[in-house]
ROZA-396695 format. One record per residue (C-alpha): y, z, x; residue number from 1; residue in three letters. Coordinates in nm, 4 decimals, padded with zeros to 6 digits. Layout:
% residues N
Y | Z | X | NUM | ALA;
...
***
This chain:
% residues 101
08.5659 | 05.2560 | 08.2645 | 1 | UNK;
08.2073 | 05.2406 | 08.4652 | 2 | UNK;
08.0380 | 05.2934 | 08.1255 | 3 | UNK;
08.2316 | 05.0282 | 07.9651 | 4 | UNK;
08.1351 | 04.7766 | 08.2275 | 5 | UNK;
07.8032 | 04.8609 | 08.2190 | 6 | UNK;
07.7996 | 04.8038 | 07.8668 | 7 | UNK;
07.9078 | 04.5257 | 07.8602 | 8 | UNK;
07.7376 | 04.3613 | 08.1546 | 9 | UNK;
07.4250 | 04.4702 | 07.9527 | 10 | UNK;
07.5124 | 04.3123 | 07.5840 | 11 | UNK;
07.6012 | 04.0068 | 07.7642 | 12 | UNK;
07.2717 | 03.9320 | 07.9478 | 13 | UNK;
07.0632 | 04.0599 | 07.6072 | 14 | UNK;
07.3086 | 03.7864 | 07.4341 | 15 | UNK;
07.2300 | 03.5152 | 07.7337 | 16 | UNK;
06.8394 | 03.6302 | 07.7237 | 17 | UNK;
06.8150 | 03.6086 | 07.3380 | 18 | UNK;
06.9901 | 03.2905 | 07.3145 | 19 | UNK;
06.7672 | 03.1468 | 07.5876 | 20 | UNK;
06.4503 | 03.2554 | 07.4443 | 21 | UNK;
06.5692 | 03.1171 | 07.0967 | 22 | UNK;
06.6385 | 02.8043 | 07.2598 | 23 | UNK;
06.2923 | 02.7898 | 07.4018 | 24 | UNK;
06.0948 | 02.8834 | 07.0697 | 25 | UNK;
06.3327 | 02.7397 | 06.7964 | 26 | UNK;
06.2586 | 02.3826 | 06.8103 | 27 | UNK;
05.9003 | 02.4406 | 06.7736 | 28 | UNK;
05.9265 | 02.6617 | 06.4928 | 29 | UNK;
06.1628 | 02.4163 | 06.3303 | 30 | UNK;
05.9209 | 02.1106 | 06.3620 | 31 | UNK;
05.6806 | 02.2946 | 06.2116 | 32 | UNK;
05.8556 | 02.4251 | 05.9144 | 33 | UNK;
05.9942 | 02.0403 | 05.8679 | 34 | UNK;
05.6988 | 01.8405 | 05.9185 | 35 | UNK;
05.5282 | 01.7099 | 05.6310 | 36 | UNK;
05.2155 | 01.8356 | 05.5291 | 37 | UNK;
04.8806 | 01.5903 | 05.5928 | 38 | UNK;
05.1010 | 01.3656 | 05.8064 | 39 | UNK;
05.1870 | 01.1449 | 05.5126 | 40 | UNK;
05.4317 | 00.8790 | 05.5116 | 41 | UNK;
05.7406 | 00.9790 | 05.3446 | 42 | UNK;
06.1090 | 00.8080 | 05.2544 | 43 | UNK;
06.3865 | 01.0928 | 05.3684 | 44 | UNK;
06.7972 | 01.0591 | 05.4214 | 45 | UNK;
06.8097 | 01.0717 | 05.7948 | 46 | UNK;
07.1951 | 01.2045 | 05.8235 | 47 | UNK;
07.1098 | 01.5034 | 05.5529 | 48 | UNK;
06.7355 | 01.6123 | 05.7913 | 49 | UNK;
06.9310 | 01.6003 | 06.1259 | 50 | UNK;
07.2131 | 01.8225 | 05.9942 | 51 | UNK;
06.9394 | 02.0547 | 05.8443 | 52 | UNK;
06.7870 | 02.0927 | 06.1817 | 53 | UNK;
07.0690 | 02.1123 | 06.3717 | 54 | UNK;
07.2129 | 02.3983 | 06.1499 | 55 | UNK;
06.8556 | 02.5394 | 06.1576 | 56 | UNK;
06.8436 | 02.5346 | 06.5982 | 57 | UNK;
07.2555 | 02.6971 | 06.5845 | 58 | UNK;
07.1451 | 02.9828 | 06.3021 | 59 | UNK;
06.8469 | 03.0755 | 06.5623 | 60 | UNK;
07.0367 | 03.0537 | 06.8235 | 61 | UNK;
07.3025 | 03.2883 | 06.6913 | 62 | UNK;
07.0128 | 03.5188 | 06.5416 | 63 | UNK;
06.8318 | 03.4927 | 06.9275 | 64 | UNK;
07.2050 | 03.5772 | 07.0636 | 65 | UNK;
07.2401 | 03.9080 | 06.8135 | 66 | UNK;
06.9161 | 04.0354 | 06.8610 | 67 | UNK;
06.9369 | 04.0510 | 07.2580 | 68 | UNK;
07.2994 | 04.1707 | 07.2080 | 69 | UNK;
07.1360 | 04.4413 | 06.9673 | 70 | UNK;
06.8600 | 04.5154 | 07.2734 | 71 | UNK;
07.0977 | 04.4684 | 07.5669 | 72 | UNK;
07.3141 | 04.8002 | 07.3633 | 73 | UNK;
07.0425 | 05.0118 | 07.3167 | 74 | UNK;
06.8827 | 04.9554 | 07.7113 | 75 | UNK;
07.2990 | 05.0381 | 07.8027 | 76 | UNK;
07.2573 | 05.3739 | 07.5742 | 77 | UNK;
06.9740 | 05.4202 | 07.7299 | 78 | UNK;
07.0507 | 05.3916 | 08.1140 | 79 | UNK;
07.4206 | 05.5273 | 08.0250 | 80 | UNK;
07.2468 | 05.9152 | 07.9213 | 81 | UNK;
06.9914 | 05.8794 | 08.1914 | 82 | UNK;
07.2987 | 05.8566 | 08.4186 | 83 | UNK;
07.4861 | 06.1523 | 08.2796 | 84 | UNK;
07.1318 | 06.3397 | 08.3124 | 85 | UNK;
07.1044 | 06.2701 | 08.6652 | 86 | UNK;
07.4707 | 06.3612 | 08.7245 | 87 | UNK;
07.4700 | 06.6710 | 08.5549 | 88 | UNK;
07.1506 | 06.7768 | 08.7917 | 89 | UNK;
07.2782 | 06.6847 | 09.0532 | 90 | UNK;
07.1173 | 06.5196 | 09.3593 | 91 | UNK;
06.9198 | 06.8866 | 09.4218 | 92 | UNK;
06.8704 | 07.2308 | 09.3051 | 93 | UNK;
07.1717 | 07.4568 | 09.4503 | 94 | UNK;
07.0541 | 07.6687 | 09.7219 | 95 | UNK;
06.9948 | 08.0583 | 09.5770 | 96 | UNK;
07.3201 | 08.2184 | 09.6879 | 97 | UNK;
07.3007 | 08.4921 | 09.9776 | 98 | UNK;
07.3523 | 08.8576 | 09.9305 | 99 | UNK;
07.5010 | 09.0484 | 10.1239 | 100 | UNK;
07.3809 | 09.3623 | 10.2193 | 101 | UNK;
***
């Protein structure tokens, strides 16, 4: 059940942190890719650009939000064997057991 939690503690912030960082470099990216080249003027249908974008900011952030869940799994794999490793060690080499003589 520890390993469970701990996966999904771990998908959850990689979702948060990728949907963040979309959020932060999206709308850049999308006013680049929709701006017009040479600055001209140009005639456009205002309802059908703003429901591009918008659809354009929600696919990034749902691509940002799979990516970090995608990362967020693979750090869990990671720290999950690195756990069993350490437990399977233990905290110390056994003592050498006495003999008796």
């Amino acid at each position: 059940m520890a390993t469970f939690k701990t996966f999904l503690i771990f998908i959850l912030a990689g979702t948060l942190l990728g949907t963040f960082i979309a959020s932060l470099v999206a709308p850049s990216y999308i006013e680049w890719y929709n701006s017009t080249p040479l600055a001209s003027q140009t005639m456009c249908n205002l309802p059908e650009v703003v429901r591009r974008v918008t659809t354009s900011l929600m696919h990034s952030q749902l691509m940002g939000a799979g990516i970090g869940a995608g990362a967020g799994l693979v750090v869990a794999i990671l720290v999950a064997v690195r756990a069993r490793s350490r437990a399977k060690q233990g905290p110390g080499s056994p003592p050498p057991a006495a003999t008796a003589a």
